[in-house]
C-alpha positions in Angstrom: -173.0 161.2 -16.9 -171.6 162.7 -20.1 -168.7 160.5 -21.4 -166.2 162.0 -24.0 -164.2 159.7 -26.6 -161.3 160.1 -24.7 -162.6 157.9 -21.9 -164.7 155.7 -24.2 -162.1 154.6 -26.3 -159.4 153.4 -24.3 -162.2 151.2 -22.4 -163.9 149.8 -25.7 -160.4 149.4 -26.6 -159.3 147.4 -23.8 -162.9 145.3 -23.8 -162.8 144.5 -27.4 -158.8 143.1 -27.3 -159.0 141.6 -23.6 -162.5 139.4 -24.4 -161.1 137.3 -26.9 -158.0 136.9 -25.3 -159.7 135.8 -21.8 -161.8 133.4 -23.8 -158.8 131.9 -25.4 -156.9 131.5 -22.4 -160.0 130.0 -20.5 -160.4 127.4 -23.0 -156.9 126.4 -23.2 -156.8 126.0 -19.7 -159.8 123.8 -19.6 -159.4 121.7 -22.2 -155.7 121.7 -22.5 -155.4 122.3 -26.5 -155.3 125.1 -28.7 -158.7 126.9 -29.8 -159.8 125.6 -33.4 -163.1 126.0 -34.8 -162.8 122.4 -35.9 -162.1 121.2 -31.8 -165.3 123.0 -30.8 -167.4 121.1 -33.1 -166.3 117.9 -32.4 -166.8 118.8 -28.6 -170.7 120.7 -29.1 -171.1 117.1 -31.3 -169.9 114.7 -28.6 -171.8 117.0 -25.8 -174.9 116.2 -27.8 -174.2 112.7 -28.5 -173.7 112.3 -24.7 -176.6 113.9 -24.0 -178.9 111.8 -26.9 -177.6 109.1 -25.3 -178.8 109.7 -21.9 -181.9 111.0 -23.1 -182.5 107.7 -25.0 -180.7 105.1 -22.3 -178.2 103.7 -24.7 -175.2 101.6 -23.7 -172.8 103.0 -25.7 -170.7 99.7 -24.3 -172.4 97.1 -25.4 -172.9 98.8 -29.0 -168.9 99.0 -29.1 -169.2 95.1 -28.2 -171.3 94.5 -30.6 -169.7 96.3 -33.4 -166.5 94.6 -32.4 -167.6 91.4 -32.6 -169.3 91.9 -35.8 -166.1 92.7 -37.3 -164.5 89.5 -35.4 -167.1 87.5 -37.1 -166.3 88.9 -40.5 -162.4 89.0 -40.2 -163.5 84.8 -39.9 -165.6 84.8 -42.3 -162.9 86.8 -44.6 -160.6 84.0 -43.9 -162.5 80.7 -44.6 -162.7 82.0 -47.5 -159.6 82.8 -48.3 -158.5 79.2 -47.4 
């Protein structure tokens, strides 16, 4: 098979514009927002916070608990002293 340019370009034409475009489309579809560099990191980090997590059999729950009733405790502490 001998290909000349004028059959090679049109297809590494239509590859090159019609990947990025499919990829776009795919991820707006699953997840709803528009492509930014900054959306995909926070969703590789949270992946890999999910999966750490698992990995380690954390209860991301009871942390949030905790930490909430840390701060309850020093929102009281804040206000005996105030008063």
């Amino acid at each position: 098979w001998e290909f000349s340019w004028d059959i090679v370009e049109p297809i590494s034409f239509f590859v090159s514009t019609m990947g990025p475009i499919c990829f776009f489309y795919v991820w707006f579809a699953r997840h709803k927002e528009d492509f930014s560099m900054a959306a995909w990191r926070e969703g590789m980090i949270a992946k890999s916070k999910q999966t750490l997590y698992r990995a380690k059999a954390f209860d991301l729950e009871r942390y949030e608990a905790v930490v909430e009733a840390i701060n309850q405790c020093e929102e009281d502490i804040r206000l005996l002293k105030q008063g």
